[in-house]
C-alpha positions as CSV (number, residue, x, y, z in Angstrom):
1,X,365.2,145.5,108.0
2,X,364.6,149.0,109.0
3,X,366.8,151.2,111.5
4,X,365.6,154.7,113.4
5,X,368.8,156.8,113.7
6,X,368.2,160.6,115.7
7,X,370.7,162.7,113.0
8,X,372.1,166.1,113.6
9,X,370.0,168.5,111.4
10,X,372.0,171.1,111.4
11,X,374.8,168.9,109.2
12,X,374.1,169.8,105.6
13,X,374.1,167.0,104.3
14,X,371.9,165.6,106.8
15,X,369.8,168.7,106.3
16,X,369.4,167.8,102.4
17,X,368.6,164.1,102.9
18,X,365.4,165.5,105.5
19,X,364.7,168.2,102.8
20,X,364.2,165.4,100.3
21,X,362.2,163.6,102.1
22,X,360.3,166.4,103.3
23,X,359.5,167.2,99.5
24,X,358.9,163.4,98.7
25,X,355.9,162.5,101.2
26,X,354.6,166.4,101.4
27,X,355.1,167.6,98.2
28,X,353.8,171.2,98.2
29,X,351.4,170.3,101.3
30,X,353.4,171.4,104.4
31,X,356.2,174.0,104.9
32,X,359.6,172.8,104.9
33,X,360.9,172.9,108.2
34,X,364.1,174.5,109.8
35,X,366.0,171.3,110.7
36,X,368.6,173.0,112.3
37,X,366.3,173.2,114.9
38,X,365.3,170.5,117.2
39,X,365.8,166.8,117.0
40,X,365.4,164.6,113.7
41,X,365.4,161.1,113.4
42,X,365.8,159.3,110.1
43,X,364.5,156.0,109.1
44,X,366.6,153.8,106.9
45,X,366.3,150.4,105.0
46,X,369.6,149.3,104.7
47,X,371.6,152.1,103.8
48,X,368.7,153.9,102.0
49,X,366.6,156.6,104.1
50,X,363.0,156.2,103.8
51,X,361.6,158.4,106.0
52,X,361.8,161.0,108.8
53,X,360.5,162.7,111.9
54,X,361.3,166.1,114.0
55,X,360.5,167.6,117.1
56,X,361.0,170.9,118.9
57,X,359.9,173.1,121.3
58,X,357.1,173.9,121.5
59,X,356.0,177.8,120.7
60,X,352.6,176.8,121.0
61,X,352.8,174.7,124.8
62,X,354.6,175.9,127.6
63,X,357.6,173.3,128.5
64,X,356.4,170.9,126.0
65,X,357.4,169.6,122.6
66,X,356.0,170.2,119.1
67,X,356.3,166.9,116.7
68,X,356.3,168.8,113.7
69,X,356.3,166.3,110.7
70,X,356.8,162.5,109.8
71,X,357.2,161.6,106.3
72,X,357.5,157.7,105.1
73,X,357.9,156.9,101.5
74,X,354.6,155.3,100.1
75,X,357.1,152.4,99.4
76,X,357.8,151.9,102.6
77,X,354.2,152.1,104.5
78,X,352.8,149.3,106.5
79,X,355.9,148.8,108.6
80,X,355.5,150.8,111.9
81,X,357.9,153.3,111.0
82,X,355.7,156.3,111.6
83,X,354.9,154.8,115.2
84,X,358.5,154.1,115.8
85,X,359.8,157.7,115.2
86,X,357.3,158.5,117.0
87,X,358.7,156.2,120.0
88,X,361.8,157.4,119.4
89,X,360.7,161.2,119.8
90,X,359.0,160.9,122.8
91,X,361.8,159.5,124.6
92,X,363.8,162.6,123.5
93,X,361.0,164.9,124.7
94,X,361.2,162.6,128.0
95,X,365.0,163.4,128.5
96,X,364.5,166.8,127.5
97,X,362.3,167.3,130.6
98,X,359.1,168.1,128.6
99,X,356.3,167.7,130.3
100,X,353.8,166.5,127.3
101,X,354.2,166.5,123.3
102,X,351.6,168.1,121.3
103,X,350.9,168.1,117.6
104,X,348.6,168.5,115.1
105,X,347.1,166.5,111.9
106,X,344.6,168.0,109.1
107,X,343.0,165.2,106.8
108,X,345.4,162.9,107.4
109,X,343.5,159.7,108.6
110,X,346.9,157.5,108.9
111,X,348.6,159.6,111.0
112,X,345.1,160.3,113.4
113,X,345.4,156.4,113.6
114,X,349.2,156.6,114.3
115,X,348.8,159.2,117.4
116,X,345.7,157.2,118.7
117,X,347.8,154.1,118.5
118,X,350.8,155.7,120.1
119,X,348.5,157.1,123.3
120,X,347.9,160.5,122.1
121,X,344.4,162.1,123.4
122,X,342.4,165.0,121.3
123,X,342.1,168.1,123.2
124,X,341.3,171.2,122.3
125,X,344.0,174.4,122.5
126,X,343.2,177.4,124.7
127,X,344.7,179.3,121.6
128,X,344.5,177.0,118.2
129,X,346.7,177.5,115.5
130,X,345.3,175.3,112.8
131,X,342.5,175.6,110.4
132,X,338.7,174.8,111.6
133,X,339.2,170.8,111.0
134,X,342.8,170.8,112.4
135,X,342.9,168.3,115.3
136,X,345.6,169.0,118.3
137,X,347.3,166.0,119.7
138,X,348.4,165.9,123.5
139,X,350.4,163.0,125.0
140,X,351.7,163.7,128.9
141,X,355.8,162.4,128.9
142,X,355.1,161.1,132.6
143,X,352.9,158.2,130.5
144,X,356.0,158.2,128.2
145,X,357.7,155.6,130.0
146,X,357.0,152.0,127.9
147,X,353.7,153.3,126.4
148,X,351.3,153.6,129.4
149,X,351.1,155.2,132.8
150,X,352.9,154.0,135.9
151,X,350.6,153.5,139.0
152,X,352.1,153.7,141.8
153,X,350.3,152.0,144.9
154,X,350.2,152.4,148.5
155,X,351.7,149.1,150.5
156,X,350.5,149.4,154.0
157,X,352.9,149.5,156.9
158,X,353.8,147.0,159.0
């Protein structure tokens, strides 16, 4: 049984526990982030985190959120957790008043398939600030609600 928890990242021992992780699934591949920024969710089995997600504004997007890293232990792949954290911080970006979350992903197949699976579109940056095969990841928070889009339709009047 797996929980998603949002922690405060700014408590050091929280802090340490993300670090960890961070190191774990990344090794020397990404940047650690600044975790006292932001929100940060952890993702526990039992009482045992497993993996991790952050998000924060945006310095890239106006009014908009960056997810800036998910990390699941290899151990613990193949149970949604990267999509649920996911789920989890686009309902924060939602209450934040964000209008979209954007992100990024270079050579990393699973998580392409993770943001297509979540709704995310490809676009393209006015201003990119990846490498050349770095693909940018846009998801509006108005199609936040449940997953998909709300239509709204006309009723005619009586």
């Amino acid at each position: 049984m797996y929980r998603i928890r949002e922690v405060d990242g700014s408590d050091d021992e929280i802090s340490d526990t993300l670090r960890g992780l961070h190191r774990l699934t990344f090794l020397d591949s990404a940047p650690v982030p600044e975790f006292g920024v932001g929100h940060w969710w952890l993702a526990y089995q039992e009482r045992l985190p497993v993996g991790f997600a952050g998000v924060v504004p945006s310095s890239y997007v106006a009014n908009a959120g960056y997810f800036c890293g998910v990390g699941v232990l290899r151990a613990h792949y193949g149970h949604a957790l990267q999509l649920r954290m996911m789920r989890a911080m686009e309902l924060r970006a939602r209450q934040n008043g964000w209008r979209c979350v954007v992100s990024d992903t270079t050579n990393n197949l699973f998580s392409a398939n993770n943001f297509i699976r979540a709704g995310y579109r490809l676009y393209q940056p006015g201003q990119p600030w990846g490498w050349s095969n770095t693909l940018y990841w846009r998801k509006p928070t108005k199609s936040l609600a449940f997953g998909r889009r709300i239509r709204r339709t006309r009723t005619p009047l009586s």
